[in-house]
C-alpha positions as CSV (number, residue, x, y, z in Angstrom):
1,X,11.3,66.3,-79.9
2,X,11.9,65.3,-83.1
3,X,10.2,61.9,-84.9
4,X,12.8,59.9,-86.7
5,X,11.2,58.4,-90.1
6,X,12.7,55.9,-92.2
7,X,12.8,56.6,-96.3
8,X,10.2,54.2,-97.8
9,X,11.8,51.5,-100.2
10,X,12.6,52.0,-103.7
11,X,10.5,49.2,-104.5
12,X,8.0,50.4,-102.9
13,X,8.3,54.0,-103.8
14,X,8.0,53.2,-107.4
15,X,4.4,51.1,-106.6
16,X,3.4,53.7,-105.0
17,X,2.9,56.0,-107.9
18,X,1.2,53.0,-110.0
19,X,-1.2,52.2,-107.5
20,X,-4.8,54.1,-107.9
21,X,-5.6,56.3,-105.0
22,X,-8.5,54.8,-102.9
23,X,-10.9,57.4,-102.6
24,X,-13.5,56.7,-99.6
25,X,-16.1,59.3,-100.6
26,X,-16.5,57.7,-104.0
27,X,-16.4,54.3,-102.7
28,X,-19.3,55.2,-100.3
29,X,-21.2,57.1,-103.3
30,X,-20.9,53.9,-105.2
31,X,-22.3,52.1,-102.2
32,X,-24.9,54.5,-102.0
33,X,-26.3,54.2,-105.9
34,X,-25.7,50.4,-105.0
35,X,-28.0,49.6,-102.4
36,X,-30.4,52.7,-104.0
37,X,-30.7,50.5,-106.9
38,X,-31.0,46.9,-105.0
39,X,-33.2,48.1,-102.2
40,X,-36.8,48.4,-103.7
41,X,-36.7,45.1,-105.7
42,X,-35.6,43.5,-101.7
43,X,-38.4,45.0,-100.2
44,X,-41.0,44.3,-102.7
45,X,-39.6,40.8,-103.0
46,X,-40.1,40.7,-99.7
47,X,-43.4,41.7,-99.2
48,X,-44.3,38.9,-101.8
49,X,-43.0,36.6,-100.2
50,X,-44.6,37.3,-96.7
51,X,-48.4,37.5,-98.8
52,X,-47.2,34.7,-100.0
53,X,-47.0,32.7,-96.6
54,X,-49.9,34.3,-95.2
55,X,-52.1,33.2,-97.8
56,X,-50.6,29.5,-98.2
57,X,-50.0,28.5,-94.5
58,X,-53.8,27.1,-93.8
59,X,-53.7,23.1,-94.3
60,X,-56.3,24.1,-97.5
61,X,-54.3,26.6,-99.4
62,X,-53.8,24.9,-103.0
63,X,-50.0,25.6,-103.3
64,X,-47.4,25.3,-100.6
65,X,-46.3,28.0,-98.8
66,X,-42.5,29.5,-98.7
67,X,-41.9,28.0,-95.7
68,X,-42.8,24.5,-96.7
69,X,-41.4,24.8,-100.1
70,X,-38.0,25.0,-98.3
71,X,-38.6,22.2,-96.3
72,X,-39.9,19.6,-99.1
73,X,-37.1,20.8,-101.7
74,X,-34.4,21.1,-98.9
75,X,-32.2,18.0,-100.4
76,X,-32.5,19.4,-103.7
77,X,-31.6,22.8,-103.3
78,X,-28.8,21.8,-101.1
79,X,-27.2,19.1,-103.4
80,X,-27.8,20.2,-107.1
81,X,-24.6,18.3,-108.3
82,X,-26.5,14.9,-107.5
83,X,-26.3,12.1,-110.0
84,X,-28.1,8.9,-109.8
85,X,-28.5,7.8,-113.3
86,X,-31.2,8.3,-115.8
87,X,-33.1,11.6,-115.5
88,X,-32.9,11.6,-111.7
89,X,-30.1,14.5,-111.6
90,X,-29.6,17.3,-109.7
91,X,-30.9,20.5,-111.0
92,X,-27.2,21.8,-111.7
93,X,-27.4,18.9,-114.7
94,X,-30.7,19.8,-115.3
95,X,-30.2,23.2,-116.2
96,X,-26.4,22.7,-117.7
97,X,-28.5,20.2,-120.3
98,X,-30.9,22.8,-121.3
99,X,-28.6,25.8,-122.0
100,X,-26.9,23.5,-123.6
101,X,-29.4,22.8,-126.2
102,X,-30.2,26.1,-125.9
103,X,-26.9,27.5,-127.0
104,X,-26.4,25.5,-130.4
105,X,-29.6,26.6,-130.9
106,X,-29.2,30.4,-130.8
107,X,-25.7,30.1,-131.9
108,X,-27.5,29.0,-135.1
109,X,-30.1,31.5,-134.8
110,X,-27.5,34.5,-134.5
111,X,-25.9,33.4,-137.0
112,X,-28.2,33.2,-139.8
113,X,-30.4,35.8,-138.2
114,X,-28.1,38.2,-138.5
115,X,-26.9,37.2,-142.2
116,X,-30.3,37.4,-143.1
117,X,-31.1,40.8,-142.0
118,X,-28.1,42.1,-143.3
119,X,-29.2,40.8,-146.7
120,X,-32.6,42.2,-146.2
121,X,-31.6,45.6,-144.5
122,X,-29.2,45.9,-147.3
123,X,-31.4,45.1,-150.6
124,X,-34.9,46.6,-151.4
125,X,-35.6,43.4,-153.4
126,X,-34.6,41.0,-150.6
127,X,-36.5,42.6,-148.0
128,X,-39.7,43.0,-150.7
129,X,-39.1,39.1,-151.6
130,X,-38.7,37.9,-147.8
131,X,-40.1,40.4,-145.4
132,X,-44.1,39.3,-146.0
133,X,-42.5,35.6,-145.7
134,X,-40.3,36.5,-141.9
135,X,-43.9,38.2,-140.6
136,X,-46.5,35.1,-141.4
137,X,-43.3,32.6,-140.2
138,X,-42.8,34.5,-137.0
139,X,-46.3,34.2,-135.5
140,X,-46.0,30.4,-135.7
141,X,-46.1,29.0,-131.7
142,X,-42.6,27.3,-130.7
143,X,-44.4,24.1,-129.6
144,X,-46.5,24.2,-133.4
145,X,-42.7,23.8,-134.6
146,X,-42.2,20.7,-133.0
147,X,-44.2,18.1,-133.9
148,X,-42.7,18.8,-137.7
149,X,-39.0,18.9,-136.2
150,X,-39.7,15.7,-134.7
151,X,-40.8,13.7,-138.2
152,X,-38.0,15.9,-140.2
153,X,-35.0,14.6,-137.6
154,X,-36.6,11.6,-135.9
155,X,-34.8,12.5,-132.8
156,X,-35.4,14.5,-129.7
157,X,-32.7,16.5,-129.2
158,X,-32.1,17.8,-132.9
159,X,-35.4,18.7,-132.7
160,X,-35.1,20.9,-129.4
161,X,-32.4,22.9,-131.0
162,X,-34.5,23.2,-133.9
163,X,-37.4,25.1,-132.0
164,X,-35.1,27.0,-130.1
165,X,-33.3,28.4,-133.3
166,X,-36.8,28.8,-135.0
167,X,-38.2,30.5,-132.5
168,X,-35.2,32.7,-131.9
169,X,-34.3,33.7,-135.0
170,X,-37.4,36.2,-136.0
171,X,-36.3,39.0,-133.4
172,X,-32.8,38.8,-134.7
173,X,-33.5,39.4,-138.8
174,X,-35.5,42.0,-138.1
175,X,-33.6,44.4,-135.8
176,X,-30.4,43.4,-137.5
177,X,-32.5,44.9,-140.5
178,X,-33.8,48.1,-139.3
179,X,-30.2,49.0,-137.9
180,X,-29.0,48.2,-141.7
181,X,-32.1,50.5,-143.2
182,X,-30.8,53.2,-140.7
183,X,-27.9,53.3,-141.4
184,X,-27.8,57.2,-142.7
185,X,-27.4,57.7,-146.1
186,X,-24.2,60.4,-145.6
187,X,-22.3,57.3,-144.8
188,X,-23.0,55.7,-147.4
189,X,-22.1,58.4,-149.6
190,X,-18.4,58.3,-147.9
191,X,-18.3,54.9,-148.3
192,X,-18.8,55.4,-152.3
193,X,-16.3,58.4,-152.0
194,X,-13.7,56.3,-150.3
195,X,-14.7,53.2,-152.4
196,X,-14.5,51.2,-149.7
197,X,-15.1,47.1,-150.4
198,X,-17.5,45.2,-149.0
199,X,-15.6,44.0,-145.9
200,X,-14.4,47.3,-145.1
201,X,-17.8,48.9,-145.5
202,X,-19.6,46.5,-143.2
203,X,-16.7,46.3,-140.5
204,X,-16.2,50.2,-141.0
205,X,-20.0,51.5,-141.6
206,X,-22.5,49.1,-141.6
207,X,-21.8,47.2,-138.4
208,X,-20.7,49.8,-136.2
209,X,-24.1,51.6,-137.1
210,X,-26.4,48.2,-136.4
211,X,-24.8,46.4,-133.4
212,X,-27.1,48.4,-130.4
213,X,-29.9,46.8,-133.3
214,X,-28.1,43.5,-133.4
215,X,-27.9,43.5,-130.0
216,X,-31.6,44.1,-129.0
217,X,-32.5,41.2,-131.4
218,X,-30.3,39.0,-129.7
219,X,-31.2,40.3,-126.1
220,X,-35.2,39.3,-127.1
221,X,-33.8,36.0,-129.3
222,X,-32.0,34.6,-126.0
223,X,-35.2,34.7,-124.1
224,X,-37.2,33.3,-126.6
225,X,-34.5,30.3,-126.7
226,X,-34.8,30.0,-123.3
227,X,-38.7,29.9,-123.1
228,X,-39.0,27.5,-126.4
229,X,-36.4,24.9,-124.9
230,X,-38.4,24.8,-121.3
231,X,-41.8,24.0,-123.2
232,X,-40.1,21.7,-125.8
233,X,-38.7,19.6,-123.3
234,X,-41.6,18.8,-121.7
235,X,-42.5,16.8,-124.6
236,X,-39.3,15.5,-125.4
237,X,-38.6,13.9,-122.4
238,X,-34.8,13.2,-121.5
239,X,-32.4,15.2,-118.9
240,X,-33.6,19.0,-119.0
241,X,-35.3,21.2,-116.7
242,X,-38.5,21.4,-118.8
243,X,-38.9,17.8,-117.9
244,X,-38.3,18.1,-114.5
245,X,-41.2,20.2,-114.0
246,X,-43.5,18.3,-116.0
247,X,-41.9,15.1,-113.8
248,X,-42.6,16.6,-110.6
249,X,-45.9,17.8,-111.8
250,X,-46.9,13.9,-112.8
251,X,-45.8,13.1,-109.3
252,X,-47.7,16.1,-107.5
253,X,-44.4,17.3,-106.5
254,X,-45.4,21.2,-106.3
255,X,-43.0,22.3,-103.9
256,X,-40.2,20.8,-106.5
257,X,-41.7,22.7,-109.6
258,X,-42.1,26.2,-107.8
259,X,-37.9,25.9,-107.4
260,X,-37.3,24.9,-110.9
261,X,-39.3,27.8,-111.9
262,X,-37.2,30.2,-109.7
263,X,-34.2,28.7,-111.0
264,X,-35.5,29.0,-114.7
265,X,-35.9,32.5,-113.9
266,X,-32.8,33.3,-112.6
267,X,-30.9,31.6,-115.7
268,X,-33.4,33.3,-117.7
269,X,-32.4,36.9,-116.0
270,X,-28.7,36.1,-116.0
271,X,-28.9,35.0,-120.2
272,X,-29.9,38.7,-120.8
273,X,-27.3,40.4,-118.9
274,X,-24.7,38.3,-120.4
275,X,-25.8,39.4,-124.2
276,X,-26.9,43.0,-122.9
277,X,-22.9,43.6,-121.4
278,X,-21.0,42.0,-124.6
279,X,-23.5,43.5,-126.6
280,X,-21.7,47.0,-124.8
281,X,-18.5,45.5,-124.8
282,X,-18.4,44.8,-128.9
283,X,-20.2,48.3,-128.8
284,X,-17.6,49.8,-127.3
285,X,-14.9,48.2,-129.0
286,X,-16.2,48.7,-132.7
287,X,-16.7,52.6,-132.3
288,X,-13.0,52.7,-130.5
């Protein structure tokens, strides 16, 4: 008996060869190194959590345990988008405020961080002139910063971003400077040989060579912003997540400030692996 097929489309024979193959044993091998790499941080997480409740259930334990965290915060983890005027926001407007204070600042920050490291990486008598000047600046507390922010701008929110790109900046100058230093002198050499100007040596040389430096600086710079804005806004006051915490702890709302500081966390974690993959993405791009 024979089996009568029909010829597959054109259309479709042409797609064919353009679609990738799915292979099943690599999809399962990616599975594998997948839940490999996400298992032991569930379990431990886990096992946190359950010490956790076991050693906060009694009616005399200090802080609340998981359970009742989730039932005091329930309306607010629910319903971050709410609005009702004033600083009583959800924490999706909470948070959006603070990274937005947070990203002027270290946009500022990057920016002349990175100038400024270039200059210092790239001449002896910069670095000699500023380098002693970077080290005593860059031990100064974020919060010491503030109180002088606030009498230069007389405002509170010029003087957030001012902390954050203060405190942000440090990190930045001086890996973007020790990826210039390192730069090895044979390239420089071809870069005499070649007479290559100064655009096309730092687009061609110099930043190709420092961007895993850059990178790092702004990898450490972004959680510095994010650590300076949560502790400046405590003082300042206004719509931001550091206030929320130091509103709920005014009110003896500890159940509310554990979540905040999950959430600030998580924002915190996500921050760094959003500079740590364009930092490979521009890495990949400028030795391509």
């Amino acid at each position: 008996m024979t089996v009568r097929t029909e010829p597959m489309p054109k259309f479709l024979a042409g797609l064919s060869g353009r679609l990738p193959t799915l292979d099943r044993a690599a999809v399962l091998r990616w599975l594998r190194r997948r839940l490999a790499a996400a298992l032991p941080p569930l379990v431990m997480l886990a096992l946190l959590i359950g010490l956790w409740e076991l050693l906060c259930r009694g009616g005399n334990a200090p802080l609340p345990a998981p359970s009742q965290v989730i039932a005091d915060t329930w309306d607010l983890i629910s319903d971050p988008f709410f609005d009702n005027g004033g600083t009583d926001k959800g924490l999706f407007w909470q948070i959006t405020a603070s990274l937005s204070r947070v990203a002027e600042g270290f946009l500022i920050s990057a920016v002349v961080g990175i100038s400024l490291g270039v200059l210092i990486g790239q001449s002896s008598l910069a670095f000699r002139g500023l380098d002693p000047i970077f080290q005593v600046l860059r031990t100064v507390p974020p919060l010491a910063w503030l109180p002088l922010s606030l009498a230069a701008f007389q405002a509170a929110n010029p003087s957030a971003i001012f902390v954050i790109a203060i405190t942000s900046v440090w990190p930045i100058i001086l890996n973007t400077a020790v990826g210039i230093r390192n730069i090895p002198q044979d390239y420089r050499n071809v870069a005499r040989v070649l007479r290559l100007s100064g655009p096309e040596f730092f687009f061609k040389i110099m930043l190709p060579a420092s961007v895993p430096f850059m990178f790092t600086g702004l990898r450490i710079g972004i959680g510095l912003s994010w650590l300076a804005i949560v502790a400046a806004e405590m003082l300042i006051g206004g719509v931001g997540i550091g206030f929320f915490i130091w509103d709920a702890w005014n009110s003896s709302l500890i159940s509310e400030i554990i979540v905040a500081l999950i959430a600030v966390g998580i924002v915190g974690y996500i921050l760094d692996r959003l500079i740590g993959a364009l930092g490979n993405l521009v890495a990949g791009n400028v030795k391509s």
